[in-house]
C-alpha positions in Angstrom: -20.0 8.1 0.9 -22.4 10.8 0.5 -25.4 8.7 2.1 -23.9 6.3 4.7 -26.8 5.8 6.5 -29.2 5.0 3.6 -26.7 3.2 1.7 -25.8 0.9 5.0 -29.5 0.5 5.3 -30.1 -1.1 1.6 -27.0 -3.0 2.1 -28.1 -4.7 5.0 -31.7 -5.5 4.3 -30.1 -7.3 1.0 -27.4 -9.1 2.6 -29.9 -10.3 5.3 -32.2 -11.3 2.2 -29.6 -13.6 1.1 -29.0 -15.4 4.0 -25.5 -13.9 4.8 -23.9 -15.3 8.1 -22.6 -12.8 10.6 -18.9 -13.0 10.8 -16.9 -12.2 14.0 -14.6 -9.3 13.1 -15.1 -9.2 9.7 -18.3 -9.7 8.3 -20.6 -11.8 6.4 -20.0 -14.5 3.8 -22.5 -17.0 2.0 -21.8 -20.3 -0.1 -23.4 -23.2 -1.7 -21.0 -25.8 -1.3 -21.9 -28.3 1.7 -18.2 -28.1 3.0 -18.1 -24.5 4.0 -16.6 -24.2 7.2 -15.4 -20.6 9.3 -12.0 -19.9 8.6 -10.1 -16.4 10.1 -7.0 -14.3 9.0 -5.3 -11.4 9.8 -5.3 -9.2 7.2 -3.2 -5.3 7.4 -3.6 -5.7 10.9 -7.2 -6.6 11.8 -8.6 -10.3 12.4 -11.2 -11.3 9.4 -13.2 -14.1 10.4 -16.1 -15.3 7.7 -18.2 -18.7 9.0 -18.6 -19.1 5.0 -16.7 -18.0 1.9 -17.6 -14.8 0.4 -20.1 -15.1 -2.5 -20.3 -11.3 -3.3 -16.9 -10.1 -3.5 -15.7 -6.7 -4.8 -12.0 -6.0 -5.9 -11.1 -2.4 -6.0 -7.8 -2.7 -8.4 -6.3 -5.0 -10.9 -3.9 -6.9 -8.6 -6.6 -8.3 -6.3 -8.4 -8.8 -9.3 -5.9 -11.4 -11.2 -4.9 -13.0 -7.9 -8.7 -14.0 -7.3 -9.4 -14.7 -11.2 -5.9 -17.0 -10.8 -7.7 -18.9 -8.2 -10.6 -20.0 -10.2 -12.8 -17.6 -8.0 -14.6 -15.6 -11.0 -17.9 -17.4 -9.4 -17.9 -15.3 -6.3 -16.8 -11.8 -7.8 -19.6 -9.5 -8.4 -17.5 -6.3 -9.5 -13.7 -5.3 -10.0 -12.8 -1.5 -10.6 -9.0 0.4 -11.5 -8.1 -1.4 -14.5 -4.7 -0.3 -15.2 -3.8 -2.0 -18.3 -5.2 -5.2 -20.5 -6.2 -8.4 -18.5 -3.9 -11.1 -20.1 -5.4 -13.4 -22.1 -5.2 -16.2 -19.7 -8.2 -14.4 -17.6 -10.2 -12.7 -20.5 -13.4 -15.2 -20.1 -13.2 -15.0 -16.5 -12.3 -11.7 -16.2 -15.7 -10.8 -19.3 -18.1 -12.7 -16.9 -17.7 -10.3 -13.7 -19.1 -6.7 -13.9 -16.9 -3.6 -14.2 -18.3 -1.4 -11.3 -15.8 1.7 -12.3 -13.4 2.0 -14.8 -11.0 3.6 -12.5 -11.2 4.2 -8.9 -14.7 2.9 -6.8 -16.5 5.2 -5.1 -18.6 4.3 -1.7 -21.5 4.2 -3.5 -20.5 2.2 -6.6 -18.9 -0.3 -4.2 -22.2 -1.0 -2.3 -24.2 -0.8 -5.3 -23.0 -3.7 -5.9 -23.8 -6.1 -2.7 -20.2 -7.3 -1.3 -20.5 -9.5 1.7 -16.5 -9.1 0.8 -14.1 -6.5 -0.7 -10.3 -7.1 -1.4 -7.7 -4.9 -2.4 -3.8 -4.7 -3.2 -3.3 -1.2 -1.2 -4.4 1.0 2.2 -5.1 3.8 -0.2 -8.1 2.8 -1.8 -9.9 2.5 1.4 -10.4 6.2 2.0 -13.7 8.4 2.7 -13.5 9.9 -0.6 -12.8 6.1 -2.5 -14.0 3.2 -1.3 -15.1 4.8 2.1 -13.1 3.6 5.0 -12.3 -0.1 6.7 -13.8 1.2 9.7 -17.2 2.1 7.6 -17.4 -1.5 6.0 -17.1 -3.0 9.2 -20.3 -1.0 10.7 -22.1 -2.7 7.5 -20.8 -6.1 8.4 -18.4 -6.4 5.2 -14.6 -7.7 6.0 -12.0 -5.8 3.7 -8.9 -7.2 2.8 -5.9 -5.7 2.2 -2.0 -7.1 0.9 0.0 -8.0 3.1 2.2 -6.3 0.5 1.3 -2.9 1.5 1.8 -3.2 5.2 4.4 -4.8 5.7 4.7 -2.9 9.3 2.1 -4.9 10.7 3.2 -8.3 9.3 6.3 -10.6 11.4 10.0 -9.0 10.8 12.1 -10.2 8.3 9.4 -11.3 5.6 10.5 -10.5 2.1 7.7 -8.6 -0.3 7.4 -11.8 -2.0 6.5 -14.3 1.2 4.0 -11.7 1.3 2.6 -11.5 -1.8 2.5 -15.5 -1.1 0.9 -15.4 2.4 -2.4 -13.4 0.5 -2.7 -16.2 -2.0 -3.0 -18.6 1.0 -5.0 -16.4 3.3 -7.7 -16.0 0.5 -7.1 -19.7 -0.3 -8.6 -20.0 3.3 -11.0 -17.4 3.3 -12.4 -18.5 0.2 -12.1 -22.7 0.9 -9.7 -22.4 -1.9 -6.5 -23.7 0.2 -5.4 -26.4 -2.2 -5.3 -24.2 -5.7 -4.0 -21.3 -3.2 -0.7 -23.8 -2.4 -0.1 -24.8 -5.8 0.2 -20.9 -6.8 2.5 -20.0 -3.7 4.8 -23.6 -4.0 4.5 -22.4 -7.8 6.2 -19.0 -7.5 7.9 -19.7 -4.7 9.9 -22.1 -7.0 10.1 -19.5 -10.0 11.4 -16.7 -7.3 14.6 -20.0 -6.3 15.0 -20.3 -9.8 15.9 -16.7 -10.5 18.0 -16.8 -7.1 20.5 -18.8 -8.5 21.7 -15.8 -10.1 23.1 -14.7 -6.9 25.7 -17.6 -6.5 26.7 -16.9 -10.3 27.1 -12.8 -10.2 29.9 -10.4 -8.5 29.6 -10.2 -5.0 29.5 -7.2 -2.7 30.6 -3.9 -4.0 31.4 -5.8 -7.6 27.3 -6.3 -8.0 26.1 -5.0 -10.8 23.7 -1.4 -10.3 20.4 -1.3 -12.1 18.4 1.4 -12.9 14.6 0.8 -12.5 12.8 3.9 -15.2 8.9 3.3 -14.3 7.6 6.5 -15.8 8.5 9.9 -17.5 5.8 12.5 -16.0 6.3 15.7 -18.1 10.0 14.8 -18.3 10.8 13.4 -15.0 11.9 10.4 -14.5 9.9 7.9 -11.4 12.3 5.4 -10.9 12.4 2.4 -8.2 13.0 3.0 -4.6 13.9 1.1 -1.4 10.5 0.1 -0.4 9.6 -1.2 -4.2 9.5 -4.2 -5.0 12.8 -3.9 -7.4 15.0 -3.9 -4.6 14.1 -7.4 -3.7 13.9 -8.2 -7.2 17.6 -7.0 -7.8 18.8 -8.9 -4.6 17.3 -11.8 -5.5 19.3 -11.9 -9.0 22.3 -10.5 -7.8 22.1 -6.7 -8.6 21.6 -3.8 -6.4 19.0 -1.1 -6.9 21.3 2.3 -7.2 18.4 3.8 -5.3 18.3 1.7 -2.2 19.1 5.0 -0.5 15.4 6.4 -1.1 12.7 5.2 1.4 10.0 5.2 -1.6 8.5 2.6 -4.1 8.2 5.2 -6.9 10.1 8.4 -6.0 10.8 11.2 -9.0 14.0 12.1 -9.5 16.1 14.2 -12.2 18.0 13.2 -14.9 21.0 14.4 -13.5 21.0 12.2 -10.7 20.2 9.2 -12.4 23.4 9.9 -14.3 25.6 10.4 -11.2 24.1 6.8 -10.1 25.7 5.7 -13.6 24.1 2.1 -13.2 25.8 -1.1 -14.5 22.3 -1.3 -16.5 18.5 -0.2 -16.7 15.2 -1.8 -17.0 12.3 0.3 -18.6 9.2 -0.4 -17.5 6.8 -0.7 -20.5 3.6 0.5 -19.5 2.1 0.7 -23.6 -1.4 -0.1 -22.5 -1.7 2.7 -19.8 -1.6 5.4 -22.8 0.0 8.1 -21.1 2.7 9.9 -22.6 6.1 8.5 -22.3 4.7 5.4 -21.0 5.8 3.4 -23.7 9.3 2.0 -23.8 10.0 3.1 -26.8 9.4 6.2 -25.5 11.7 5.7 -22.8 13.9 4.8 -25.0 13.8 8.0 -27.0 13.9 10.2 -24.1 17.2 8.7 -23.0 18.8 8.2 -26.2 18.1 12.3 -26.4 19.1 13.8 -22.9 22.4 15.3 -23.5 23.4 13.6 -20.5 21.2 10.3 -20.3 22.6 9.6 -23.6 26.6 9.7 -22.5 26.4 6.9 -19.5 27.7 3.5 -20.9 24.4 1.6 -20.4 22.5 4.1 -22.6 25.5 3.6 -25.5 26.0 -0.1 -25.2 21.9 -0.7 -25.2 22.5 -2.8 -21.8 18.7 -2.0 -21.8 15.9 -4.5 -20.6 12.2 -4.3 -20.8 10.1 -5.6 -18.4 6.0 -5.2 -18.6 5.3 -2.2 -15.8 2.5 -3.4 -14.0 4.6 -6.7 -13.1 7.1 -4.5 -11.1 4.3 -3.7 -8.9 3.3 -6.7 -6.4 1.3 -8.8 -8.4 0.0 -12.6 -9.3 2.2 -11.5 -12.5 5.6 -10.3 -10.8 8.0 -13.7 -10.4 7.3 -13.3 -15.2 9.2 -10.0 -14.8 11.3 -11.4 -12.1 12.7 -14.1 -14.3 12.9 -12.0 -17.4 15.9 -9.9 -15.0 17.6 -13.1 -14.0 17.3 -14.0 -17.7 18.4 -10.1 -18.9 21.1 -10.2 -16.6 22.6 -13.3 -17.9 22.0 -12.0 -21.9 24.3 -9.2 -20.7 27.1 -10.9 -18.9 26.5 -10.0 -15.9 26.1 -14.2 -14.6 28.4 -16.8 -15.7 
C-alpha cells in the first residue's frame, strides 16, 4: 500500500485494456461465455454487483481458495496467497495451474500485481492497510472484495447457523461467478452430510447428561488454544450431541491453562492435527505427548481411557473441508459410546 496512487493507476489502465465492465457497487468483471448476465450479492455487509463473472480473481487464504477450486473455477483465478497446510489431492492440478502470489499473507502490492477485477477471502482481517489494503481502497480501483459470511455473522439475518453460512458463500459465488448449478450441488451436498451427523442428537444424552468435549487446536510455548463460543466447534458439538465445555468464552480460539482445562474435566477431547503447519506442538502426536505428561492433564479420565479423537485442524476452521471433520465426531462419538 505504499504507492496507492501509482498502483491504482496501472491497475486501471489494464483492467480498462481488457475490456472490464464497470460494476455498480462492486466493481468490474469480464467473461467469454455468451451467457454472462449481471448478478448482485451482499457480501459482509456491502452490495457487490458484477454485469459479468470475474475473470481475474485473487484469493487471499486457503479457504476461499478450495471453495473456488471446488467449484471448477481454477479458469478465472489468477493468484491465491496464505497457504496454511497441503492442498488435498483432489485440487493439486487445479490448484498447480493458478500462481502463488505470496506464500503467506498478500500485501497491497502483490495483490494488484496481479490484475484482479475480483478478490475473495474467508476473513475481515486480511483486508487491512498493512495486508491486502482495505475494502474501501479496492472499491476506489473498481475491484469488489468478498468476504464469508462466516466471519460476520453480525451483518447476516438472526438465527443462521455458521454452517448455512458457509453454504450461502458457495451459492453467492455460484451467482457471482454463473456457477449456480455446481454451487447447489455443493450446498444440497453438505447440507445432507451436516443432517447425517445430526442424527447423533436424537441418539445421545440429553440436557445436562451431554457429553463435554474438549476442542485442543494448538500448544503455543505450552499453552493450550482451545475452541471457544464463537468457533465453529460449538456448532459442531451441538449438531452431534456434545457440548463445547467452553461455550462460556466469547472466542473462536482463546488460550487458556492447563489447569482450567482440567477443572472443565470434559467427557472427551479432540486434537486438532495441524502436522503440515510445522510448528511445534502442532502435531497430534505432540498433543498427545504433552498431555500424557502434565502432571495434571495426565490424571482426568479422558487422558487415561484414550477417549481421544483426531480431527485434521484446518477443517475445524470454516471451510469447503469442515462437514469431513464434522462427521469424523459424529463417527468418534459413536466409537466411544457416547450414541446408541
Amino acid at each position: 500500500m505504499r504507492h496507492p496512487a501509482r498502483l491504482g493507476i496501472a491497475l486501471t489502465i489494464a483492467l480498462t485494456a481488457m475490456g472490464c465492465a464497470s460494476a455498480t457497487g462492486g466493481g468490474p468483471g469480464a467473461t467469454s461465455g455468451p451467457a454472462a448476465q449481471a448478478a448482485s450479492v451482499t457480501s459482509c455487509g456491502r452490495r457487490l454487483t458484477v454485469t459479468e463473472p470475474p475473470k481475474r480473481t485473487v484469493t487471499l487464504d486457503q479457504t476461499s481458495t478450495e471453495t473456488l477450486l471446488e467449484l471448477g473455477l481454477q479458469d478465472r483465478m489468477v493468484g491465491t496467497a496464505n497457504l496454511k497446510t497441503k492442498i488435498p489431492a483432489k485440487y493439486a492440478a487445479a490448484y498447480a495451474a493458478v500462481p502463488v502470489i505470496a506464500p503467506r499473507i498478500a500485501t497491497g502490492e502483490q495483490l494488484r500485481a496481479a490484475l484482479p477485477d475480483f478478490v475473495v477471502a474467508g476473513e475481515t482481517g486480511l483486508f487491512t492497510e498493512d495486508r491486502a489494503g482495505t475494502r474501501e481502497e479496492l472499491d476506489a480501483l473498481k475491484v469488489p472484495s468478498f468476504v464469508s459470511a462466516v466471519d460476520c455473522p453480525q451483518q447476516n439475518p438472526a438465527g443462521r447457523t455458521p454452517f448455512e453460512l458457509l453454504f450461502s458463500d458457495y451459492e453467492n459465488l455460484g451467482r457471482i461467478f454463473g456457477a449456480e448449478e455446481r454451487a447447489g450441488r455443493l450446498a444440497a451436498d453438505q447440507r445432507a452430510a451436516v443432517a447425517k451427523a445430526g442424527e447423533n442428537a436424537a441418539e445421545a444424552p440429553q440436557g445436562a447428561e451431554r457429553p463435554t468435549v474438549v476442542y485442543l487446536y494448538s500448544v503455543f510455548n505450552g499453552m493450550p488454544y482451545v475452541a471457544g463460543r464463537t468457533g465453529l466447534p460449538s456448532e459442531m458439538s451441538r449438531i452431534v450431541g456434545a457440548r463445547n465445555a467452553f461455550d462460556d468464552v466469547a472466542e473462536d480460539w482463546p488460550e487458556v491453562t492447563w489447569e482450567e482445562v482440567a477443572r472443565r474435566d470434559p467427557d472427551f477431547i479432540v486434537i486438532g492435527d495441524l502436522s503440515e503447519r510445522g510448528r511445534p506442538g502442532d502435531s497430534a502426536a505432540e498433543k498427545r505427548a504433552t498431555m500424557t505428561g502434565h502432571p495434571v492433564i495426565s490424571k482426568l479420565a479422558a487422558v487415561r481411557d484414550n477417549r481421544i479423537l483426531e480431527v485434521p485442524g484446518i477443517e475445524l476452521d470454516p471451510s469447503v473441508r469442515s462437514v469431513h471433520a464434522l462427521g469424523l465426531l459424529a463417527d468418534g462419538m459413536k466409537g466411544l459410546g457416547y450414541v446408541r
